[in-house]
C-alpha positions, 0 to 999 in steps of 0.5 A: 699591509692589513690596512690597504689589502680590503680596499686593493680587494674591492676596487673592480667591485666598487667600479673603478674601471666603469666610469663612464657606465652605469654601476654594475654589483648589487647591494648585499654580500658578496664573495669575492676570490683575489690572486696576488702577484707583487713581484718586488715583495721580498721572500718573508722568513717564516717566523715573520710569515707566523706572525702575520698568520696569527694577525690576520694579515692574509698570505699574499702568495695564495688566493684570498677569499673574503666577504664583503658587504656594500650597501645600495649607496656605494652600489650607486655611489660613482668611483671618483667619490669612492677613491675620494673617501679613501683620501686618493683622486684619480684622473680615469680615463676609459679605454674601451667599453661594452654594456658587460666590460670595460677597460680603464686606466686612472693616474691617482694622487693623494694616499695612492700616487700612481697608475692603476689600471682595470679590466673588468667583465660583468655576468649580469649585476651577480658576477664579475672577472677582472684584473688590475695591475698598480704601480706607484706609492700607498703611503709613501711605499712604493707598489708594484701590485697586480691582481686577478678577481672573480666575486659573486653576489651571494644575498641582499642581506649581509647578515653580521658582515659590516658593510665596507667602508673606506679606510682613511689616510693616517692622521685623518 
């Protein structure tokens, strides 16, 4: 789960839903609020919620709240490009569109098998609202996967955070 949760995370930053439109987030640091909901996740007992706590694997039933740092390239870099890195491609097709907000619905294979749909309004290159809703398989396990985001530009320099970069598929 640690694996795919910072790219799940990043995907309306990174531009999924914004094919067709130029990109929105600037370089630099960026905070970034997630609310999960994954209604096929099973109850975890508490000695295994432990376990994960002490791994850093966050706790999918609370808001989580990370920094992330993308870089003038990714800010420029087109979201069928993106998805490739992580070893997934992606037929997106855009359902609406304003200069502040798109829709968009992308049917993925490769690491990701399935549909993956995103709304994302934008205030100005420095704050974003969005929502994106999975269903099909990350590495052969299936996902039922919805998340509402807000991220914040914060500065252009990102300081210790490393900047982020997309996860390869096992055995790359």
């Amino acid at each position: 789960m640690r694996i795919i949760v910072p790219a799940l995370l990043a995907l309306p930053l990174l531009g999924l839903g914004a094919q067709a439109a130029p990109p929105h987030g600037k370089a630099g640091l960026w905070n970034i609020t997630t609310t999960t909901q994954m209604p096929n996740m099973p109850k975890l007992p508490p000695q295994v919620a432990q376990m994960m706590k002490q791994r850093g694997i966050p706790d999918m039933t609370k808001p989580i709240v990370v920094q992330i740092c993308m870089t003038q390239e990714q800010a420029k870099l087109g979201p069928q490009a993106r998805l490739a890195q992580a070893g997934t491609k992606c037929a997106t097709r855009v359902v609406s569109q304003t200069a502040t907000s798109s829709i968009s619905e992308a049917v993925c294979h490769g690491r990701m098998e399935g549909t993956v749909r995103t709304e994302i309004s934008w205030r100005g290159d420095v704050h974003y609202d969005s929502s994106s809703s999975l269903k099909g398989k990350m590495d052969g396990r299936a996902q039922d996967f919805a998340s509402r985001q807000s991220g914040d530009w914060v500065k252009a320099d990102c300081g210790a955070v490393k900047p982020l970069r997309a996860t390869p598929a096992p055995g790359r």
